[in-house]
C-alpha positions as a printed Julia matrix, in Angstrom:
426×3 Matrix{Float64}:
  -0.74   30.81   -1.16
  -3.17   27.99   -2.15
  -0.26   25.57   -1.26
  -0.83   26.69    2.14
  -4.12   24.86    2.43
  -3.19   21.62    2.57
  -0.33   22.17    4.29
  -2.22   23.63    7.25
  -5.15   21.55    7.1
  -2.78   18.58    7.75
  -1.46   20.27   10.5
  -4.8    21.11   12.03
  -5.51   16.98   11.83
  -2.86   16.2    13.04
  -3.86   15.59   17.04
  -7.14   13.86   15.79
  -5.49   11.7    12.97
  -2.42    9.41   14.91
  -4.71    7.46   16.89
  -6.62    4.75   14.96
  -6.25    1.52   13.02
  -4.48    2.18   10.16
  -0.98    3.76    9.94
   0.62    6.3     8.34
  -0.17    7.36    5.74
  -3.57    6.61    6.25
  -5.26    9.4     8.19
  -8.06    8.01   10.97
 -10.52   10.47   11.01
 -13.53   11.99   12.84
 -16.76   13.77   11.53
 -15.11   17.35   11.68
 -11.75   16.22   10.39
 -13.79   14.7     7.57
 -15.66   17.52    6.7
 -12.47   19.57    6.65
 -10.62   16.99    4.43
 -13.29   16.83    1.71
 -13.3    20.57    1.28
  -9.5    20.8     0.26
  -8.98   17.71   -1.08
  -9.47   16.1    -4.33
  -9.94   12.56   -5.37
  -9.96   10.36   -1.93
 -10.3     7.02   -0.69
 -12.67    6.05    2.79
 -12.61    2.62    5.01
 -15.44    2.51    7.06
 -14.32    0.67    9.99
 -14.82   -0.62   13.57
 -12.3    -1.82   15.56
 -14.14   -5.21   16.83
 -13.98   -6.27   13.29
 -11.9    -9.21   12.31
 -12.4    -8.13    8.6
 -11.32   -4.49    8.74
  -8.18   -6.04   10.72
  -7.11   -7.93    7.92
  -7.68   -4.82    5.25
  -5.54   -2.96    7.13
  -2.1    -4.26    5.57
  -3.3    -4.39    2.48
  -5.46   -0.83    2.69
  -1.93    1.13    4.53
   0.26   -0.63    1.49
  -1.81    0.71   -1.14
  -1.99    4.59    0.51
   1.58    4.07    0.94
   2.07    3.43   -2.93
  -0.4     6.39   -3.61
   0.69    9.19   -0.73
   1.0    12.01   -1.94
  -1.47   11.69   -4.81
  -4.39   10.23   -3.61
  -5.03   10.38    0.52
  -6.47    7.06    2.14
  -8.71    7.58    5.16
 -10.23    5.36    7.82
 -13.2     6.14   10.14
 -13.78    4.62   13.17
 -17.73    3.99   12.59
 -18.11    2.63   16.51
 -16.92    5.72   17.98
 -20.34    7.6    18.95
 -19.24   10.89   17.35
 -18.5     9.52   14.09
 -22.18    7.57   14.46
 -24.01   10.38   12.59
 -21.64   10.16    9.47
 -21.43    6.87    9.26
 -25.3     6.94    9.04
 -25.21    9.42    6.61
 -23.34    7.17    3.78
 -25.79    4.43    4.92
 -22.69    1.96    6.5
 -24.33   -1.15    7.26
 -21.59   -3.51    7.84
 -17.97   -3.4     7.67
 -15.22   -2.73    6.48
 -17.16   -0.32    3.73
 -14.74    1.29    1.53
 -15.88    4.28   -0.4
 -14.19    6.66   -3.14
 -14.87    9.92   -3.44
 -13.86   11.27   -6.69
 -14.73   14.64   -6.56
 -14.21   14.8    -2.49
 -17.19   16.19   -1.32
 -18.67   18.26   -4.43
 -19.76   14.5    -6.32
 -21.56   11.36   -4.54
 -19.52    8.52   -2.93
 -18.78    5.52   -4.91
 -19.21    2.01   -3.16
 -15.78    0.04   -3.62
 -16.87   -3.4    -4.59
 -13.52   -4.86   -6.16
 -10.8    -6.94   -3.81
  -9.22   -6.13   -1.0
  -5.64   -6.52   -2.18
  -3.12   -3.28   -3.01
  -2.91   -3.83   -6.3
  -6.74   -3.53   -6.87
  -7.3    -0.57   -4.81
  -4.29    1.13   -6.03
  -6.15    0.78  -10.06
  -9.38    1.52   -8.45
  -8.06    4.97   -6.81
  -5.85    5.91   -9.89
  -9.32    5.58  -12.39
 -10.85    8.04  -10.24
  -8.3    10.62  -11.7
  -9.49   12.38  -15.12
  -7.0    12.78  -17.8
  -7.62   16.6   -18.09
  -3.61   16.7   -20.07
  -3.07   17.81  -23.35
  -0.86   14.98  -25.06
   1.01   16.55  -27.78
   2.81   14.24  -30.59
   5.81   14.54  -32.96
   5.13   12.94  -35.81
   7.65   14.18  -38.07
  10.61   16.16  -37.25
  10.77   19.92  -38.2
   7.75   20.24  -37.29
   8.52   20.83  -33.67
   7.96   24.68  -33.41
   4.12   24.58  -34.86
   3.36   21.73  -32.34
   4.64   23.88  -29.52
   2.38   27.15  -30.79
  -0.84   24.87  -31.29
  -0.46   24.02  -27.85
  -0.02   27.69  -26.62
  -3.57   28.69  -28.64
  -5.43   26.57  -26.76
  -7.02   27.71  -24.03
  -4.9    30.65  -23.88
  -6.4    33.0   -21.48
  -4.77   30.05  -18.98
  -0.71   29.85  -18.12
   1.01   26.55  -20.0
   2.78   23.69  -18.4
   4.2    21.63  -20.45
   6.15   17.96  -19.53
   8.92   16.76  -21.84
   9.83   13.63  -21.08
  12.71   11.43  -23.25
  11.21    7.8   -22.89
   7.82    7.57  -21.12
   4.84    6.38  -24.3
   1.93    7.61  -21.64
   1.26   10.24  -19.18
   2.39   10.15  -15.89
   0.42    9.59  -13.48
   1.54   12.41  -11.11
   0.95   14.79  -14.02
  -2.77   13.61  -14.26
  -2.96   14.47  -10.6
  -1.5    18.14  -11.08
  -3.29   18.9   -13.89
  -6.86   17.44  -11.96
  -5.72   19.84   -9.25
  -5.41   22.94  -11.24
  -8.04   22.18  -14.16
  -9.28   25.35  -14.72
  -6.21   27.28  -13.55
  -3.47   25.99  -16.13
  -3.78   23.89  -18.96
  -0.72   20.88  -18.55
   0.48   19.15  -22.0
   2.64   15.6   -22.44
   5.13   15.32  -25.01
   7.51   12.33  -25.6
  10.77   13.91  -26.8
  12.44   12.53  -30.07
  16.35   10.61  -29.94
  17.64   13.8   -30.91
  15.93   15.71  -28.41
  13.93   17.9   -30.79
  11.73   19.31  -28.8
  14.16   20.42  -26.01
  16.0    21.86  -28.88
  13.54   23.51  -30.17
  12.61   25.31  -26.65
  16.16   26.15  -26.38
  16.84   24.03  -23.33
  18.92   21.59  -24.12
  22.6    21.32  -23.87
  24.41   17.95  -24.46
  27.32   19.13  -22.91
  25.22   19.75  -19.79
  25.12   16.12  -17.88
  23.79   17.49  -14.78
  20.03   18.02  -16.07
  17.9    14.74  -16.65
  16.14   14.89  -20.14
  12.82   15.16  -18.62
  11.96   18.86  -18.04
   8.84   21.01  -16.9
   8.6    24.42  -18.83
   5.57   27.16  -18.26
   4.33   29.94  -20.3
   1.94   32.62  -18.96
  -1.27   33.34  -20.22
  -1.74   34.85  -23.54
   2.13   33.47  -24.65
   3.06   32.98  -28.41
   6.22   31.76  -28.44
   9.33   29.81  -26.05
  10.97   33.15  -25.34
   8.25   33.92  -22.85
   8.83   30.61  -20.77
  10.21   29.47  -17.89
  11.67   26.12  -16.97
  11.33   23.9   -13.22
  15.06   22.85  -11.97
  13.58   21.69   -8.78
  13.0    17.8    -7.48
  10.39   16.28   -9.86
   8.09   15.2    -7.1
   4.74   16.07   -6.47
   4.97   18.48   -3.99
   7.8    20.03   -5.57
   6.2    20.41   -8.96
   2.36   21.68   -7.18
   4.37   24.31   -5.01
   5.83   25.63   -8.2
   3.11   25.63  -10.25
   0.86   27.51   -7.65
   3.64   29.87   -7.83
   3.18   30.63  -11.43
  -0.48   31.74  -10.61
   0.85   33.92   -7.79
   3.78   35.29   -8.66
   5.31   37.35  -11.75
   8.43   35.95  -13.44
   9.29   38.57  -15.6
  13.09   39.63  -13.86
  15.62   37.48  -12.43
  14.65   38.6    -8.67
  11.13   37.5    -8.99
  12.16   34.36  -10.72
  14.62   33.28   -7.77
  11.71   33.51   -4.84
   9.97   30.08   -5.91
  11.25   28.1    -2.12
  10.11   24.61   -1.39
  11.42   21.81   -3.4
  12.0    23.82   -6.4
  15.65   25.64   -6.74
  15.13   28.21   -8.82
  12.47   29.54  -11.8
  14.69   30.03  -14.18
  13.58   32.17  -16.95
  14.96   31.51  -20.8
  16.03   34.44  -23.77
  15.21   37.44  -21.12
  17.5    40.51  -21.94
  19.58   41.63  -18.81
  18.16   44.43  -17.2
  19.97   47.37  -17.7
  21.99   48.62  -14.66
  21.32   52.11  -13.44
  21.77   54.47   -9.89
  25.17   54.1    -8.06
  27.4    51.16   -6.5
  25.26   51.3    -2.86
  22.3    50.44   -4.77
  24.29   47.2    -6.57
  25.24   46.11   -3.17
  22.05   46.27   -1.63
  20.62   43.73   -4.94
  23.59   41.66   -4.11
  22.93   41.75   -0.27
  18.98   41.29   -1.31
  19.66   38.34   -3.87
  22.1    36.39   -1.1
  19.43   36.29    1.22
  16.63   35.1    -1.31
  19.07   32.69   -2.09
  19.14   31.57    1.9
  15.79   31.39    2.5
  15.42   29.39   -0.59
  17.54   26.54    0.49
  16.35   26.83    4.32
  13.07   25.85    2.69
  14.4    23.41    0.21
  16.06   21.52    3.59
  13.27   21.92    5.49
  11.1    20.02    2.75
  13.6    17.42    2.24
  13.77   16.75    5.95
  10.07   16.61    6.16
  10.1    14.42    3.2
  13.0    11.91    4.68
  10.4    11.69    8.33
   7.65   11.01    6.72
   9.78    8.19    4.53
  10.96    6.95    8.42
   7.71    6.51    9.2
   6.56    4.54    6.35
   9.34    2.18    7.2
   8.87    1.96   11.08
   4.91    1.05   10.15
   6.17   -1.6     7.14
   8.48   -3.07   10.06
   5.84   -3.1    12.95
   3.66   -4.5    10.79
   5.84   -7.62    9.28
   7.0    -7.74   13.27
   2.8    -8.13   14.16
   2.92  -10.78   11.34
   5.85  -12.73   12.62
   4.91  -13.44   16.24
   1.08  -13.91   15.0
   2.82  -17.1    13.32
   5.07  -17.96   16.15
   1.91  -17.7    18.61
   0.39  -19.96   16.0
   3.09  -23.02   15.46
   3.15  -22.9    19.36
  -0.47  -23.44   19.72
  -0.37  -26.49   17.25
   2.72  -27.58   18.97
   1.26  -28.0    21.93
  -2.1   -29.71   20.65
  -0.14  -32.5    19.15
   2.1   -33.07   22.14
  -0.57  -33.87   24.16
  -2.37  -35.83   20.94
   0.23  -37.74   20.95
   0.44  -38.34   24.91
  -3.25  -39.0    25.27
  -3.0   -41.76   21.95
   0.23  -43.5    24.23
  -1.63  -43.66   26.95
  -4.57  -45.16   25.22
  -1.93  -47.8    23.85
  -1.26  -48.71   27.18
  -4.28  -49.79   28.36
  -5.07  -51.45   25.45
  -1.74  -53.48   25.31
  -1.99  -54.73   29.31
  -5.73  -55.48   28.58
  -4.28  -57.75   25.67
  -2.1   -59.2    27.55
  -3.88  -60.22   31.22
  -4.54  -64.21   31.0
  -8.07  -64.72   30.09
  -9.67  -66.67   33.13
 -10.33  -70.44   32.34
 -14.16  -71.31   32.16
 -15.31  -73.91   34.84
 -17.39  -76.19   32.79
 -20.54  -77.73   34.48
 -20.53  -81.44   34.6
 -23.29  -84.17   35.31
 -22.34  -86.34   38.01
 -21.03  -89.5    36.72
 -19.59  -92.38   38.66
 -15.86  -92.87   39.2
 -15.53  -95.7    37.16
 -16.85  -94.0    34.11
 -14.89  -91.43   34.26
 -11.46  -93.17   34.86
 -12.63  -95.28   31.5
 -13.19  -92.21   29.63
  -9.56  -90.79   30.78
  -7.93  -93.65   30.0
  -9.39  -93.6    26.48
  -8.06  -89.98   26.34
  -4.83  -90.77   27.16
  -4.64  -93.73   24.64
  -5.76  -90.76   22.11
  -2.76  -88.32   22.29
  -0.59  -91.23   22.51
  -1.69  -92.43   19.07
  -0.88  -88.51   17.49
   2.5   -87.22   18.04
   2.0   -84.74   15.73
   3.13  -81.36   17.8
   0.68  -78.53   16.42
  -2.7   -79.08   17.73
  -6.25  -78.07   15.34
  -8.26  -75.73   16.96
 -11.67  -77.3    16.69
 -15.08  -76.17   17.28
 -15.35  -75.18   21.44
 -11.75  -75.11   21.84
 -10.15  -72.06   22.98
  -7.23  -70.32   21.18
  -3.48  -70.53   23.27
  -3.07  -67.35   24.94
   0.3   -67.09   23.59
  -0.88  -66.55   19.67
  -3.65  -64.01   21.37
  -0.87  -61.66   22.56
   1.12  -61.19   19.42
   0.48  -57.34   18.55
   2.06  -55.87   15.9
   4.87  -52.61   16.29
   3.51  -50.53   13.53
  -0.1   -50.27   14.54
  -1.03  -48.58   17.86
C-alpha cells in the first residue's frame, strides 16, 4: 500500500532523527536520511544549521512552533551542517552561513528555494503553505435545482481518474489539508470543493443527508470511481477527518474495490467504515454454514478494523504528548534563561551600589579632616612694632560688634561652612 511508504520511511529515521537541535516534530537529519526523505515526500521545509550558532539557537522556537502548526502536512527538517558527514550536502546547496533555511517544493524532483522572509511562525507557516498548488476542483452552487448537473460536470472531468469530492456546510475557501491531499495524489484522483447551501442541497442531492441523523457533522467526503456518471456509484468517508485518516482512505480507493459490503468494510486506520450508498443487497445463496462463516468473516474484519483505528489514535495521542513535553521544556529553558538573567543584574548592582558607598566614604572623611593652618612667613620686626600693631588690632574688633565676619580677599573660609554636604547627593 502506498500509505506504507511513509509510514516505514519514518520508522527507518527514526534512530538517526531524535538526536539534534530541534524537537519534535522537526526531524534532524543526515545525508542518507535526507536523500530518503526527499524521495517520498512532497513539499518540505530545511534549516541548515550548526550547533555553535547563536542564531540557529534562537530559530529554533520559532522554526519547532511553526512544524508543530504544519505536522502532518508539511515536514520541517534540520541538518546539522558541522557534523563531517553531512559536510558534502551542505556543500552541495552552497550553505555559506547559518541558519540557511530552504524549501523544497517539489522535494527533490524541483530546485531548492532560499527562504529569505522572517524568522517568526507565522511567516514560515505562509511561506510553507504557498509552496502547496491548488490542484482542487472548486465547484459552486449558484442557484438551487441545479445541484445534480453540477455534481455530473464534475464527474466528466478527467474521468478516466476516481472522484473525491469535499462538502463542507460553512467554509468560503478550500481547506488547506485538502490542497495537501489532492497535491499528493495529483494525477491519481481528481479532489473537488463545494460549499453546501442552508438547506443542505447538495448532501440532498447525493442522498446523504438525514436531519434526523445528529451524529454525522455536515461536512462529508464522498468518492466515485473512475468512469462514474452518477451518485449511485459513490461511496462516502465516516472516518476522523484528519489527514492521515482521509490519505489512508483515499489510497484505499486506488487499491481496493468497493463494489460489496465486505470489500467496503476492510478500509482500517482512522477511517470506520467505506460505506457504499443505493447498492442492491446481494442476493443470498448456498446453505446456513456458509452464512455463518460471512458472519464469523465480517466480525473479525470488524476487529481488526478497530484494533487499527486504536492503534492510530494511540499513536496520534503520543505524538500529541510529545508536542506538549517539547512546548513545556522549552517555556521551562525560557524561564530559568530569565531567572539566570535578573540574578546576574542583581548581583552587578549590589556591588554598584557597594563600590559607589564606599567611594562616599572616602570622600565624606576627606571633607571633613581640618585643613592644616598655613604658617605665614614674617620679616623680622622689632617688639615694639609689633605690640603697636596688636594693639591697633585689638582697638579694631572692639569698634565692630557686628557677629558675622566678611570673608575678604586672603582670608580663609571657617571650616565649619566647608563641611556642610548635602543628604541627597552622594
Amino acid at each position: 500500500m502506498l500509505l506504507a511508504l511513509p509510514i516505514a520511511l519514518a520508522a527507518a529515521l527514526l534512530p538517526s532523527v531524535q538526536a539534534g537541535m530541534y524537537g519534535q516534530p522537526v526531524l534532524n537529519l543526515d545525508a542518507k536520511s535526507f536523500k530518503q526523505a526527499m524521495a517520498t515526500e512532497h513539499a518540505a521545509m530545511v534549516a541548515f544549521v550548526a550547533p555553535w550558532c547563536g542564531h540557529c539557537k534562537n530559530l529554533g522556537p520559532e522554526y519547532t512552533a511553526a512544524a508543530q502548526s504544519l505536522s502532518p502536512l508539511i515536514p520541517f527538517y534540520a541538518i546539522d551542517c558541522d557534523d563531517q558527514k553531512n559536510k558534502g550536502l551542505c556543500a552541495e546547496y552552497g550553505i555559506q552561513g547559518f541558519p540557511t533555511i530552504k524549501a523544497f517544493p517539489k522535494a527533490s524532483k524541483g530546485p531548492a528555494k532560499d527562504y529569505q522572509g522572517e524568522r517568526k511562525k507565522g511567516a514560515l507557516i505562509e511561506y510553507a503553505k504557498n509552496l502547496v498548488p491548488d490542484k482542487v476542483k472548486k465547484l459552486r452552487v449558484d442557484k438551487e435545482g441545479k445541484e445534480d448537473d453540477i455534481i455530473k460536470g464534475f464527474l466528466q472531468e478527467k474521468s478516466t481518474l476516481p472522484h473525491v469530492l469535499l462538502v463542507h456546510p460553512s467554509a468560503p475557501s478550500i481547506p488547506f489539508l485538502w490542497k495537501v491531499l489532492a497535491h499528493r495524489l495529483s494525477g491519481k484522483m481528481h479532489l473537488g470543493f463545494v460549499r453546501d447551501t442552508t438547506s443542505h442541497s447538495i448532501l440532498s442531492s447525493l442522498e446523504i443527508y438525514d436531519s434526523a441523523d445528529t451524529a454525522k457533522d455536515a461536512t462529508r467526503v464522498v468518492s466515485w470511481p473512475a468512469e462514474a456518471t452518477s451518485h449511485e456509484s459513490l461511496a462516502e468517508f465516516e472516518g476522523a477527518m484528519k489527514f492521515n485518516a482521509l490519505l489512508e482512505w483515499l489510497q484505499f480507493q486506488l487499491t481496493g474495490e468497493t463494489s460489496t459490503s465486505n470489500d467496503s468494510e476492510k478500509v482500517k486506520g482512522g477511517s470506520k467504515k467505506q460505506k457504499p450508498v443505493k447498492v442492491p443487497e446481494p442476493i443470498q445463496t448456498g446453505s446456513s454454514d456458509d452464512g455463518d462463516a460471512n458472519v464469523k468473516e465480517e466480525r473479525s474484519v470488524k476487529s481488526e478494523a478497530a484494533a487499527r483505528r486504536a492503534k492510530l489514535d494511540e499513536a496520534e495521542r503520543r505524538d500529541k504528548e510529545r508536542r506538549e513535553k517539547a512546548e513545556l521544556r522549552a517555556k521551562q529553558d525560557k524561564a530559568e534563561e530569565e531567572a539566570r538573567g535578573t540574578s546576574d543584574y542583581l548581583l552587578d548592582h549590589n556591588e554598584q551600589e557597594k563600590r559607589e558607598r564606599e567611594k562616599a566614604k572616602d570622600g565624606s572623611s576627606t571633607v571633613n579632616a581640618p585643613a592644616p593652618e598655613a604658617v605665614p612667613q614674617e620679616p623680622m620686626e622689632d617688639h615694639t612694632a609689633r605690640e603697636a600693631a596688636l594693639n591697633a588690632e585689638k582697638e579694631d574688633k572692639a569698634a565692630d560688634p557686628s557677629p558675622e565676619q566678611v570673608v575678604t580677599d586672603g582670608e580663609e573660609e571657617p571650616v565649619a561652612e566647608k563641611t556642610s554636604i548635602p543628604h541627597e547627593e552622594l
